[in-house]
Structure formats: C-alpha cells, structure tokens
N, C-alpha and C positions, 0 to 999 in steps of 0.2 A: 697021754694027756689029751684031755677036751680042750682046743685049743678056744677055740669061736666063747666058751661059756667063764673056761678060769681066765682069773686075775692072774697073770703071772711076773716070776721076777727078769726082767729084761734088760741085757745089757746093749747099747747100742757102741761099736767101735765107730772111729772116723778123724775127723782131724777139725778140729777148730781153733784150738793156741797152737799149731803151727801154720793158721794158714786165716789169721782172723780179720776177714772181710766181709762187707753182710750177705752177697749171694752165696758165698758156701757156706757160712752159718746157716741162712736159712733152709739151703737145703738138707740138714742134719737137725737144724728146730722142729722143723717140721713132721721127720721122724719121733723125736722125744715127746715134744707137746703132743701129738696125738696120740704115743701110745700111752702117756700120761692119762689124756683124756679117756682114753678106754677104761682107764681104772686099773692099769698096770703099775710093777714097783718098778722105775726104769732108773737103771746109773748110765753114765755116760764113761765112756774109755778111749783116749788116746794114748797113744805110742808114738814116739819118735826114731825107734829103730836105728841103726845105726848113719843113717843120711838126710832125714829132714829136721834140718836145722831151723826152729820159728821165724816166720817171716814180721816184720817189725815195720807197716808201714807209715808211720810218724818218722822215719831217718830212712824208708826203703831198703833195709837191710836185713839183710837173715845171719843169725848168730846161736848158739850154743842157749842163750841166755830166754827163758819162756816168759819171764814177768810180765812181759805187754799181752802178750796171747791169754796169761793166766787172769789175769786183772778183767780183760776182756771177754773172756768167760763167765766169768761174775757175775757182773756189772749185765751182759747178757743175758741170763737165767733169770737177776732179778728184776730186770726191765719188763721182762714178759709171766712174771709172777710163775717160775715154772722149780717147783720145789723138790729138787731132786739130788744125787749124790753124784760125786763123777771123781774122775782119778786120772793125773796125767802124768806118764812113764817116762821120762828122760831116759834113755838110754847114753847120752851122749856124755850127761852129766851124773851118771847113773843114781838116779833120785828117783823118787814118786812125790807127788804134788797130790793134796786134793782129801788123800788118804795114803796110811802106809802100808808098804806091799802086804804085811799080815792082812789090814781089814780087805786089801784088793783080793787076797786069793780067797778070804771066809767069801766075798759077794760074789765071783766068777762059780764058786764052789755050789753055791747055791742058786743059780741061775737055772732058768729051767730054758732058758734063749739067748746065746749069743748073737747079734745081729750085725757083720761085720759090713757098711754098709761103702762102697766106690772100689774095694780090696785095696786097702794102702796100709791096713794095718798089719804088723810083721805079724805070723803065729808064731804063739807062745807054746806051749806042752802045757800049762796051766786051762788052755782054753778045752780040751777034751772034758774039765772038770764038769764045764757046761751040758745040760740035758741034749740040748740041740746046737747045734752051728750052723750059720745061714750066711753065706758072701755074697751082697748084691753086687753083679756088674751093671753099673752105670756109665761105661762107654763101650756099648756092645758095636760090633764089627772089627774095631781093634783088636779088643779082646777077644773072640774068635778067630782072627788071623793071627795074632800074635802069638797062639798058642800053638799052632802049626811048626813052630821051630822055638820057642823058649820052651824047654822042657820043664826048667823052675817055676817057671809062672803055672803053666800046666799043672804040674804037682802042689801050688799052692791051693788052686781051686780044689783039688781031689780032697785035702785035706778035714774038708767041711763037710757035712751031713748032707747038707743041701745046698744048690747054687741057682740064684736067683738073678734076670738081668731086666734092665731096659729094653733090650732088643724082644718087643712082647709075640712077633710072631716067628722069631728063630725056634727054628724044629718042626715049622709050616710046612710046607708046599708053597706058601708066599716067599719064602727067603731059602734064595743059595746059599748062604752059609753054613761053614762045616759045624756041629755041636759039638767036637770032640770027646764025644760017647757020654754026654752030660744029658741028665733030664731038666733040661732049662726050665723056671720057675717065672711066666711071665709079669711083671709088675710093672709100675712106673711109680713117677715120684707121688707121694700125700702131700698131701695139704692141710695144714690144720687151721681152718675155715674160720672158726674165731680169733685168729691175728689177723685173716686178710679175707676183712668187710670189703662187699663193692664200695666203691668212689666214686659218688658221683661227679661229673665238671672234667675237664680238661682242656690242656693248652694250646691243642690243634694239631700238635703232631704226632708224628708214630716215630718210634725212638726204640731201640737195643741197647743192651750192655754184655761187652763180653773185654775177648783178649784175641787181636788181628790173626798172632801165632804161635804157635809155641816153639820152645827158647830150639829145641831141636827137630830134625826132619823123622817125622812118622808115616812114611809112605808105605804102600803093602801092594803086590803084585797078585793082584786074581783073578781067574779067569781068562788070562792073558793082556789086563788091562793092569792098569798103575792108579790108586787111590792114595789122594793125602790126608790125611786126618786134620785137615786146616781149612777155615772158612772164606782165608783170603781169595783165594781162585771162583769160587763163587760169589760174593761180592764185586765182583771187577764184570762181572756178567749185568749189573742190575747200575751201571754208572748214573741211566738216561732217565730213570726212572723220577726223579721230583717233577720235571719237564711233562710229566704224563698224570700229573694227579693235582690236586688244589690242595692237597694237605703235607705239609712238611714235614719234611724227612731229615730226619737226625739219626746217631748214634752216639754213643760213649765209649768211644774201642780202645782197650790199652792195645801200648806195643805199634802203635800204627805209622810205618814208615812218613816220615814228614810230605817227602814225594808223592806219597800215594795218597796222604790227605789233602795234598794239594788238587790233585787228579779230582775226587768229590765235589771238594768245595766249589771249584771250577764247575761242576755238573748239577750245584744247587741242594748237594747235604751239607746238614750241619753237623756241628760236633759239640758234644758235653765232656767235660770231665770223667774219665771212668773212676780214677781213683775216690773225688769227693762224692759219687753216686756211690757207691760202695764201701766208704770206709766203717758205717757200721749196720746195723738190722734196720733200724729206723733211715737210717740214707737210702738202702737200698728200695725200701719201701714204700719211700715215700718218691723215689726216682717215679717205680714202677705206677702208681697212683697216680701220679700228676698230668700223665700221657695219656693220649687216645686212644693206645692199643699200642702193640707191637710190631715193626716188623725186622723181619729178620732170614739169615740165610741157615742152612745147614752143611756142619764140615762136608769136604766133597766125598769123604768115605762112607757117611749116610746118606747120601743122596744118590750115590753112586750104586750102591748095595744096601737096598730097604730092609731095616728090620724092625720096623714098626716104633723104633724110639723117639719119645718127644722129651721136649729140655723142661725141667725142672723152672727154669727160669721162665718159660712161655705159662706153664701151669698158676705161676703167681698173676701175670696181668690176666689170667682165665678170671681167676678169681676173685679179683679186684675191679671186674667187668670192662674188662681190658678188650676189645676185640684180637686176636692173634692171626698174624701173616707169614708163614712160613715154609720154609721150603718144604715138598716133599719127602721122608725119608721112611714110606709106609706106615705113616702112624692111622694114614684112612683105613686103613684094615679094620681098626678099633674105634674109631673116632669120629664121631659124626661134621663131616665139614659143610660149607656155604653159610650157617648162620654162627655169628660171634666167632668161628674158626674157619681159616679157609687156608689150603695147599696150595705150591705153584711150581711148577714146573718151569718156568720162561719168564721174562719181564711183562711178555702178552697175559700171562694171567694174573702175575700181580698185580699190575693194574687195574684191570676187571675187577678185582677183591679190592682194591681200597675204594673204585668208583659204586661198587655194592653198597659199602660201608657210607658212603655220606650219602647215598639215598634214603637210610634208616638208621642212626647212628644207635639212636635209644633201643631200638628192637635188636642193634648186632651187640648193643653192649650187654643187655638182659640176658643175650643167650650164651653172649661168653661167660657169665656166671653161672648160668645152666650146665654148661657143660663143664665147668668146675666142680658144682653142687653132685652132677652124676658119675663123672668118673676120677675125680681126683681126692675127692675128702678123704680124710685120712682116717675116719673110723672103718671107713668101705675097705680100702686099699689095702690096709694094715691087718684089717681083720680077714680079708679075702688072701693074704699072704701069708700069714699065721697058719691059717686055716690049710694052706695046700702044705703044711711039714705035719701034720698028724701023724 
C-alpha cells in the first residue's frame, strides 16, 4: 500500500461510551475527524471486554448498561458534523450496538488499518482480518516498565504489526528506557485544527484539568530509583507559586483530597469544577478557550524518565493560542520551547515562563498556535504516522 497518496478504509479502536467525558472524547475526535479529513473511510470501534463497565456521569456510576455513553456518542459525532459509522461491543451484555456483529466483521475485513489507539481495547482473532495493525501507546514509561514483568500485556503489544507511542524519543540515546525489542513508532497526539480555532480574550488565569490520582498505586522501580505514575507529588512542589506571578492560578482536579485542597487555597490557587469542565466536547472546549494558557505539572514517572511525551490536553490550548507551561518530560527534544511553550524544571523556572508571558501575551499566544499549526495538525501527524507502516 501507498499509504501518504490512498484513501484508505480505517478503523480507529478506543473508548468513548465507556468513558464519555469531553477530554478523552476529544482525544479520540481528533483522531477520527482528521483522518476523516484526509479523505479516509473511518468506522469507529469500541469494546468493553470483559471489565469496563460504562461510566455514567449524570448519577457517577459505572454499570453494565451503555445507553448514556451510546446517546453520547451520537449526539457527539453529530455536533461536530463528523459522518462516519462506528460499532460498540458489549461484551458484558454480549450485544453489538451501532452495527451487528455480521456488518462489524464485512468492515474489519475490509480495513486496510486498524488503529488501536491508548491499548485498552481487548484483541479480537477478527482483528488479523485487518491489512495492517497499529497499538498506539499513550502513556509511555509505564508501559515500557510495565512490560518488564507483565508478560500478558508484553504479548498484547507483540500481537500487532506495528507499535506506536507518545514516548517520541524511546529508542534514542535521549531516553533510558528499555524498548522491549519493539521498533517504536514515534508520534504524539493530532489535532484537527478546524474544531479548535485560536480564541482570542481570556480571563487572566492559567488553569489545568485533570484527575489528583489514580483510584490505585502505579509505582515502578528503575534504575534504583522508585517512580509514580501520579502528578500529585509534583504539584506539592509548586504550592508558593501564585505568590510569584500577577496572573492567577487555578485548576480543575477531580479526585482531590479536601486537605490538600485546602493546602492551595491557603497558598492562593483556585479551583473549578473538573466534572462541569468536562462533562461534554463543547465543556471541555470551551474550559480550555476561556483561559490564558495553561499550566500544568507532569506524572512524576515522566519527569522522572523523559521520553519525549506531551499530553494531548496541552496540544488543544496550543491550538487554541493557549500559551502552555509545563513540566519537563523531554518533549524539548522535539519541540521548540520559550515562545507560546515553555518547560520547567523548578518553581524558579515556572515563574520566569509565566513573567515571559505577560511581557508579550499576544506574541506568546500567536506562537502557541504556531506550534500547534507545525507540529500537531492532524493531517501532518497522521499522515507522518501512516506513512512510517508502509
């Protein structure tokens, strides 16, 4: 296959009715809609596998039951005028949604790319029907430790044609970490630039959205050192930081111990709602628009061990002319920093980077759509990713 010149049929895996919030929508739109854009045929495919049950948050509750995820998928697709077919697998309920299993295997059959994109979706033996198979990882350094002793998860990656991560400089000379005999396929996340026009205006502050922790401990020993895969421990690092700049500092954190939000507040962050910034594409969206830029920390297992990955979520306020502040986690390898993006290392450099920023707001905001426009569009990225499974 010419990949770079045909139209081809694409199916993209991932999750969205079971996990229908607008930042992981969007990080999965943004796949569809641009390879749409290219002029591709694209279905969309979920599975729920024997363990994710949909998450439901209008009652906060995860159940067997898809219709809020399914609705919201709809309602999704048609919002953003994106005309495409998609299929979702119940395993739990053993149903197919969307389409029935017959039309799901005539479209995997005729796929010339499966594109399993974060690895959450189970494989099937239907998926070989596929020309190609490609498993992005999108939380590289876990996934590289983790594969040191899960032997299952190891063998799920093998399973694929091709494996693709975030981590864009694993298998450098920049990055210690192990590749587990993989030819890593570097990428990061697209962006499909006509959903997310610059904005101009903002409300003054720099603002994040995420989640404090996750529900369980993912620590990993390397090197002789201990890494958590959580952003709390570095946040606790950057308390003093409002005290150091004229522009106000917020987040949106689910999960955030009441204690420890008190700890902030006391030190002059503020706080938004994570859930009402997120509960659909348009919240999220319009979260990220309304702010000055971003800032933000990274889990202490990328910062700890760079491997060139930037969040998905930083990429929309790029794009949005967001300026972005963020920690370290080698993505300067690839990424041009000081105008519209800046790295930090210490509270001493954050600082510098927001006091940079109100020297020239309009010229750091221009350049964080520059460097949107140059390394995140999604006709670039998708087609530069394409391109490297020939």
């Amino acid at each position: 296959m010419t990949f770079m010149s045909d139209k081809l049929r694409i199916i993209v895996a991932g999750y969205i009715v079971g996990y229908p919030l607008g930042g992981m929508t969007w990080h999965h739109l943004n796949y569809l809609a641009g390879l749409h854009a290219l002029g591709h045929e694209v279905t969309f495919y979920e599975d729920s596998g024997q363990w994710l049950q949909p998450y439901n948050p209008a009652n906060n509750t995860c159940s067997d039951d898809p219709s809020y995820g399914i609705s919201y998928l709809n309602e999704t697709l048609q919002s953003i005028r994106l005309p495409l077919r998609w299929c979702y697998r119940s395993e739990l309920l053993n149903q197919y949604f969307g389409m029935t299993r017959d039309e799901w295997l005539t479209a995997v059959s005729g796929a010339d790319l499966l594109l399993c994109v974060s690895g959450v979706t189970p494989w099937r033996a239907e998926f070989r029907l596929a020309k190609k198979t490609c498993v992005i990882d999108t939380d590289p350094v876990f996934t590289q430790l983790r594969m040191r002793h899960d032997e299952a998860f190891l063998d799920y990656y093998r399973l694929f044609d091709h494996v693709a991560t975030f981590g864009k400089i694993i298998g450098t000379p920049d990055c210690p970490l192990p590749t587990a005999g993989f030819d890593w396929i570097g990428t990061n996340q697209p962006i499909a630039l006509d959903h997310w026009p610059a904005a101009p205006g903002h409300n003054g502050a720099f603002s994040t959205i995420g989640k404090w922790e996750h529900s369980a401990d993912r620590t990993f020993e390397f090197a002789g050192k201990s890494f958590a895969s959580s952003k709390g421990v570095e946040w606790m690092k950057l308390l003093d930081l409002p005290r150091r700049t004229d522009w106000r500092m917020e987040m949106a954190m689910a999960s955030l111990p009441d204690a420890v939000q008190r700890q902030f507040t006391d030190n002059g962050w503020g706080f938004t709602d994570a859930t009402s910034a997120s509960i659909s594409t348009d919240a999220y969206r319009n979260f990220i628009r309304a702010h000055a830029g971003e800032f933000t920390v990274a889990k202490q297992i990328y910062a700890g061990l760079p491997s060139g990955w930037f969040s998905d979520r930083s990429a929309c306020f790029l794009a949005s002319g967001k300026p972005v502040i963020t920690q370290s986690s080698g993505f300067e390898k690839w990424l041009p920093t000081g105008d519209g993006l800046f790295s930090f290392s210490s509270i001493d450099d954050a600082a510098l980077a927001l006091a940079s920023i109100t020297k020239d707001y309009a010229r750091h905001s221009a350049a964080a759509r520059s460097v949107a426009e140059q390394y995140f569009d999604a006709r670039i990225v998708l087609s530069e990713l394409i391109d490297r499974m020939r």
